[in-house]
C-alpha positions in Angstrom: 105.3 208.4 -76.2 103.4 205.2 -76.1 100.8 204.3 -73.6 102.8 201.8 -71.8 105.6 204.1 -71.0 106.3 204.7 -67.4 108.2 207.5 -67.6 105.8 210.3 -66.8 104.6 213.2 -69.0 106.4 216.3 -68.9 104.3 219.5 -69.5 104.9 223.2 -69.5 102.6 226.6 -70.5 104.3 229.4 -72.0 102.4 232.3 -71.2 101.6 233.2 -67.3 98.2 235.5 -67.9 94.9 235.3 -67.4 94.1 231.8 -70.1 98.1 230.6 -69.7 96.7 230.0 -65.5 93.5 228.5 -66.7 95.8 225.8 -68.3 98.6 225.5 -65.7 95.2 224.9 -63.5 93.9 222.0 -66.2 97.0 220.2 -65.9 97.6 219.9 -62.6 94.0 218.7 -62.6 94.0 216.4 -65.7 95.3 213.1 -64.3 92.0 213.6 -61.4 89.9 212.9 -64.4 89.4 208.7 -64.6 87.3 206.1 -65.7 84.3 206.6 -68.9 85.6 208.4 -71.1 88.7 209.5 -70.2 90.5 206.2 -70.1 92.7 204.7 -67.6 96.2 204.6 -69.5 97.4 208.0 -68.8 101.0 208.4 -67.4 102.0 210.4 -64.3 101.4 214.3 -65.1 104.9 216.2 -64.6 103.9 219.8 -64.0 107.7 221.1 -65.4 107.7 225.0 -66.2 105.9 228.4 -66.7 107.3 230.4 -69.3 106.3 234.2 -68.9 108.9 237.5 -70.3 107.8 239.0 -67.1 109.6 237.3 -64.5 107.2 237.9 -61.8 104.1 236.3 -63.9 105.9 233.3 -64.5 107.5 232.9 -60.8 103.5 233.4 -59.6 102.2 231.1 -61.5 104.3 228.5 -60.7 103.9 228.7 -57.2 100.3 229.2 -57.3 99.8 225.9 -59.8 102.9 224.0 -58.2 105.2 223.9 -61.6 108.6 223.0 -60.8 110.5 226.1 -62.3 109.4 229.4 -64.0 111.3 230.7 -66.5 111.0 233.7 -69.4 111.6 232.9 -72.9 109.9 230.1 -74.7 113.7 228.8 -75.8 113.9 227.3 -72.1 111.2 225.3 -72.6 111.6 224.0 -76.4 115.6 223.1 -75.1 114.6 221.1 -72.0 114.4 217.6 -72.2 111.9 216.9 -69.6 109.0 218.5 -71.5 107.4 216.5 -73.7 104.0 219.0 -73.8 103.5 222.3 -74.4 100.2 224.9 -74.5 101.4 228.3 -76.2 98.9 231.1 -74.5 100.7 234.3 -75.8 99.8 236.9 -77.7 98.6 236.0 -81.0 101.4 237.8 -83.1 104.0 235.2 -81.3 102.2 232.2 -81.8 104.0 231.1 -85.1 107.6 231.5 -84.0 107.1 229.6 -80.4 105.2 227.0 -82.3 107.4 226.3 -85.3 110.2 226.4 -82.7 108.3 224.0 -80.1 107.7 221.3 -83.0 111.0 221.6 -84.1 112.3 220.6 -81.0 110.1 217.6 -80.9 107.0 218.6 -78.1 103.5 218.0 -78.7 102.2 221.5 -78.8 98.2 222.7 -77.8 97.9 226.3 -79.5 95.2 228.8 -78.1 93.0 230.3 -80.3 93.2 232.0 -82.9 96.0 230.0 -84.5 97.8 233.2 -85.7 97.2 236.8 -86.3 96.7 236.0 -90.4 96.3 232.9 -92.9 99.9 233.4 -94.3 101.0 232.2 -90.4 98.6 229.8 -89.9 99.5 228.3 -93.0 102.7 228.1 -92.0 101.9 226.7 -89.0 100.4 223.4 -90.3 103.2 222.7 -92.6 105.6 222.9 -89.9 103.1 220.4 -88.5 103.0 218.1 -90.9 106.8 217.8 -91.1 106.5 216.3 -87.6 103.8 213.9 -88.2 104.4 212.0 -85.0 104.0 215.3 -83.0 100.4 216.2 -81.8 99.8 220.1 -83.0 96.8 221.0 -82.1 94.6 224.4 -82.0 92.5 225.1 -78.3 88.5 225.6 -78.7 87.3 225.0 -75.5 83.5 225.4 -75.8 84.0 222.4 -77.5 84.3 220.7 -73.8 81.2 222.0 -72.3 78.9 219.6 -71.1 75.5 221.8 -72.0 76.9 222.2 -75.4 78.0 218.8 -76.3 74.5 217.6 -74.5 72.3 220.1 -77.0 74.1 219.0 -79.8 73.7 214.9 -79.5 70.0 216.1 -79.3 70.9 217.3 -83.0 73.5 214.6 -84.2 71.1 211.7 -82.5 67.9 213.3 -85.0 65.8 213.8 -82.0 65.8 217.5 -82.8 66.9 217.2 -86.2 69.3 219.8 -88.8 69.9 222.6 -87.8 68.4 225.4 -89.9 69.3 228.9 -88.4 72.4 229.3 -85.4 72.0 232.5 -83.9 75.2 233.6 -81.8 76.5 236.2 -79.4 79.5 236.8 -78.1 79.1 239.8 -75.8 81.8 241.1 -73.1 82.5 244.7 -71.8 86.4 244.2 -70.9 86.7 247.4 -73.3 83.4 249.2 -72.3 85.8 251.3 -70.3 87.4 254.3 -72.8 90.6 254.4 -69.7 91.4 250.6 -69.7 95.1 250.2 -70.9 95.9 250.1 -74.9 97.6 245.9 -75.2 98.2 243.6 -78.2 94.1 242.7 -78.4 93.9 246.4 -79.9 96.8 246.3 -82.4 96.0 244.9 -86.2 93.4 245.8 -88.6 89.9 245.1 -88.9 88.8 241.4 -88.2 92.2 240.6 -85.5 90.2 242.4 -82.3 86.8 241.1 -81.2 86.2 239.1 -83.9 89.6 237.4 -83.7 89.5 237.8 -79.6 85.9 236.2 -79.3 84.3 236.0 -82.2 86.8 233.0 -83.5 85.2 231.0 -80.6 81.5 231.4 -81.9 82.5 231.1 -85.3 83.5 227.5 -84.1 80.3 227.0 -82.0 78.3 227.7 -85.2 80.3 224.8 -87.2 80.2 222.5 -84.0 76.3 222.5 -85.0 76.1 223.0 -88.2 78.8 221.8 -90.1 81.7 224.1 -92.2 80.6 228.0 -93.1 80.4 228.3 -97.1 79.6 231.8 -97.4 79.2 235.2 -95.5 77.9 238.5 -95.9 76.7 241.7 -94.3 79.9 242.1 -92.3 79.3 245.4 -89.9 82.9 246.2 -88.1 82.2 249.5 -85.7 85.2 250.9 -83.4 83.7 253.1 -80.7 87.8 253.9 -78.7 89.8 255.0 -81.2 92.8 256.0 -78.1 93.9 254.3 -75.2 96.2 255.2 -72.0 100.1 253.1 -72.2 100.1 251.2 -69.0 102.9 252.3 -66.5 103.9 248.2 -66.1 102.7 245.0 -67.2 98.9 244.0 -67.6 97.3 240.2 -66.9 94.4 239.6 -69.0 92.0 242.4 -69.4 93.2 243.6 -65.7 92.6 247.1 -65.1 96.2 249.2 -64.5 97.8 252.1 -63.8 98.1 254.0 -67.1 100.3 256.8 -67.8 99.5 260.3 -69.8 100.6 258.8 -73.5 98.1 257.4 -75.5 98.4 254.8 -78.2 95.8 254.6 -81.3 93.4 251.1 -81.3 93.6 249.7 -85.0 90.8 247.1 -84.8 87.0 247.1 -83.9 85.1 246.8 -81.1 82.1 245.3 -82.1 81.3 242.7 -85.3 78.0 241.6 -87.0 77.8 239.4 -89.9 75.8 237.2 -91.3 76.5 233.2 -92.8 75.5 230.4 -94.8 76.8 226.8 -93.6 77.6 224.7 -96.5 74.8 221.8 -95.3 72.2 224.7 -95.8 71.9 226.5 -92.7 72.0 230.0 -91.8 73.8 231.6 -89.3 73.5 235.3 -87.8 76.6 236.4 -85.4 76.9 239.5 -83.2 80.2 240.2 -81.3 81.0 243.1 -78.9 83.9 244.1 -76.2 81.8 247.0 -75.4 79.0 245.2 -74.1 78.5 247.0 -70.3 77.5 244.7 -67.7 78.5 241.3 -69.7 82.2 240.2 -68.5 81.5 236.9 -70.5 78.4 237.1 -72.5 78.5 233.6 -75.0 75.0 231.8 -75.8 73.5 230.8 -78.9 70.2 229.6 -80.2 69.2 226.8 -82.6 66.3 226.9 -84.6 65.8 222.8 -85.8 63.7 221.0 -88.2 61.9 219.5 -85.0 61.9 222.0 -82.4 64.9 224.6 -81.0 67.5 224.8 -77.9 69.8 227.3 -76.1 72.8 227.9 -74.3 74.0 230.4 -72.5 77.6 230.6 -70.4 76.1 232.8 -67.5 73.9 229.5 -67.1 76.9 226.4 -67.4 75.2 223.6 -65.9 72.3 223.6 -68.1 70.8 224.1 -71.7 67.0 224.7 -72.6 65.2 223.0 -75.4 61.6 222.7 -76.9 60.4 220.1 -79.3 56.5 219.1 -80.0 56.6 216.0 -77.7 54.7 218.2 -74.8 50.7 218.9 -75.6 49.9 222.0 -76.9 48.6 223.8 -73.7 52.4 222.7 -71.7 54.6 222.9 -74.5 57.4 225.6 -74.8 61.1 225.6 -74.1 62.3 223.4 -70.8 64.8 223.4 -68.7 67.7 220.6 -69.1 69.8 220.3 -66.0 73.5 218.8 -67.2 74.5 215.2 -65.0 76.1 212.3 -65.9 74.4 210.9 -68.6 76.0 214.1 -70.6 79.4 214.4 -71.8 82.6 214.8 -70.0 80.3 215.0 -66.4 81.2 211.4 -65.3 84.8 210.9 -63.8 84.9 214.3 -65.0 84.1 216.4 -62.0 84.8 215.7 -58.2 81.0 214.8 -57.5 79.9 213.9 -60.6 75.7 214.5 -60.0 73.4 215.8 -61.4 73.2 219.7 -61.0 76.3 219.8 -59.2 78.0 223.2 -60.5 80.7 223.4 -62.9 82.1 226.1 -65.1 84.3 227.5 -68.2 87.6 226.5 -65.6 86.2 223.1 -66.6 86.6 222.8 -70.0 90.1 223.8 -70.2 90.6 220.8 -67.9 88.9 218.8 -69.7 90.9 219.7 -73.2 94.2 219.5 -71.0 93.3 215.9 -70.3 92.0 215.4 -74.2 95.5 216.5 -75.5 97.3 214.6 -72.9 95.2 211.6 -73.9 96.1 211.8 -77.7 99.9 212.4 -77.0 100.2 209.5 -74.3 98.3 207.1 -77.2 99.6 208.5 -79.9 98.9 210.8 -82.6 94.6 210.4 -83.4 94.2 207.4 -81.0 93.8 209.0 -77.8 93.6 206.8 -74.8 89.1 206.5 -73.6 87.3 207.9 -76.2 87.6 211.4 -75.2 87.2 213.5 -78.9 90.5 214.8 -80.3 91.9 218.5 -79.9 91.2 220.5 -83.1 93.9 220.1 -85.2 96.0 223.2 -86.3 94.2 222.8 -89.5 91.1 223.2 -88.1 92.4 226.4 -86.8 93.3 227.5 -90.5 90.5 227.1 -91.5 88.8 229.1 -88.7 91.3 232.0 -89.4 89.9 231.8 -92.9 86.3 232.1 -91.8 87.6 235.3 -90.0 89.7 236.2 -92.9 85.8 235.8 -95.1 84.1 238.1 -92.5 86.6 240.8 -92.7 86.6 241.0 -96.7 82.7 240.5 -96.6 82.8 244.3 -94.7 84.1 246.0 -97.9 82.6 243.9 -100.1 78.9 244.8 -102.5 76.6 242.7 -100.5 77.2 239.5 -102.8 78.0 236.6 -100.2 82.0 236.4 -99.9 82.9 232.4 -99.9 85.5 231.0 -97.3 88.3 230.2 -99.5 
């Protein structure tokens, strides 16, 4: 669909839980977002369906968000002619068929990460792509679209802070602290497709927003601490607590991840990655350690990111506090007041990528409309499932560093 085109862009989301609402929400919100960098070209926003197997998600959501219809197979969606985009938020074991599907059928798709539950899929995946080459296929990494991170790292890119020389990252939530919260699909699959696939595939990709693509890791420590969980008696959103029932299922992956990297442009990265963390529902931050000085981030803290360089005297230097406004990205047009300090959160960013996709497939495959950056592409999330895919063989390995093929 070219810019010019009047006729207005039909969307859908298939997948009604707890990230398939965070995208229904960014759509409906996407066409608020105007002027700076998000460009002035985009086409009326058609909020068309919610896809969901469970009825009852899918009828919800579409109330709640204002979607036209709400229906429960994928099929409905890649057969309707009034869709023209679609985000896949489903379990990552169906990704592949709804995608290949989708493409087929000739919508621009936006994929949540992780691509796919293995390389084999993901590869898959972006050859299907690239037999639609005027389809936009795209892979969803929404840290990407934080203001606090994106203003740290043009404090790296513009050489005030200088190359990074050691990320440090933590992913930390306790949604499986709990030994009696329900067995779902994020405990089935062997080691590497549970937190580290979960969470850990979104500071894998924080550590390469910084410092470039991971050559090497090593030291890979997988630890599962609930090895059964309860069946739920009906169907779960998100990490919801539920009634559970007296069977018990086994949990095939881990609960907690540490590994160390090397990034090919010489930096070194150290990650930690836990669902057992009690008391952290969303624990992300990092630290980077520069040639010039250092900086931080952490989600509990959205609207701002700390830094320290040597331009302060000796007696008053250390690590400041940077509140995010609209001299940083995505802020201005971005938000409904657009000032300085004015909160915003993780909601946010999906908005902002909703508006980024819709962007590239309103202008066109890589010439999105403002100058918003482009969604990942599905190769991008390859290659992040092959980081993972490094991690996991690095935990069986002798020590030597295992490269990212």
């Amino acid at each position: 669909m070219s810019s010019t085109s009047s006729r207005p862009l039909g969307v859908a989301v298939i997948g009604a839980g707890m990230a398939g609402r965070a995208h229904l929400a960014g759509y409906r919100a996407a066409s608020t977002l105007t002027g700076g960098p998000y460009g002035e070209g985009l086409p009326p926003v058609r909020l068309v369906a919610v896809a969901d197997a469970h009825a009852p998600f899918a009828e919800a959501a579409a109330a709640r968000y204002g979607y036209e219809r709400a229906e429960t197979s994928w099929q409905a969606v890649a057969e309707a002619d009034d869709v023209d985009a679609v985000s896949v938020v489903v379990a990552n074991h169906l990704h592949r068929e709804i995608v290949e599907g989708l493409l087929a059928a000739g919508k621009h798709v936006l994929c949540e990460k992780p691509l796919a539950p293995s390389v084999a899929d993901a590869e898959a995946m972006v050859a299907a792509a690239a037999q639609h080459p005027g389809q936009v296929a795209a892979v969803g990494f929404t840290f990407r679209r934080s203001p606090a991170v994106n203003g740290l790292r043009e404090q790296v890119l513009n050489g005030h802070l200088g190359a990074v020389r050691h990320f440090n990252g933590h992913y930390w939530c306790d949604y499986a602290a709990n030994p009696d919260a329900p067995i779902s699909w994020r405990y089935k699959g062997g080691l590497g497709s549970g937190a580290l696939a979960d969470i850990g595939s979104h500071l894998v990709d924080l550590g390469e927003f910084f410092c470039g693509p991971l050559e090497s890791v090593r030291g890979t420590v997988f630890s599962q601490v609930t090895a059964r969980r309860p069946k739920p008696v009906g169907a779960v959103v998100g990490h919801a607590m539920a009634e559970v029932g007296t069977e018990f299922e086994d949990v095939e992956n881990e609960d907690l991840v540490t590994f160390t990297a090397s990034f090919a442009g010489g930096a070194t990265g150290t990650f930690s990655v836990s669902r057992i963390a009690h008391g952290l529902p969303n624990g992300l931050g990092f630290e980077i350690f520069t040639e010039n000085g250092a900086g931080a981030f952490d989600l509990n803290r959205t609207g701002e990111f700390t830094i320290a360089d040597a331009t302060a005297p000796d007696v008053v230097n250390g690590y400041r506090q940077v509140l995010v406004g609209p001299g940083h990205p995505y802020v201005a047009g971005g938000l409904p007041m657009d000032f300085p300090s004015v909160g915003h959160g993780q909601s946010d960013f999906f908005t902002f990528q909703c508006r980024a996709f819709l962007n590239e497939v309103a202008g066109g495959v890589g010439t999105p409309l403002g100058d918003l950056p482009v969604v990942p592409p599905m190769a991008h999330g390859l290659h992040n499932l092959r980081v993972l895919d490094a991690v996991t063989r690095a935990a069986a390995g002798t020590g030597e560093p295992v490269p990212v093929d």
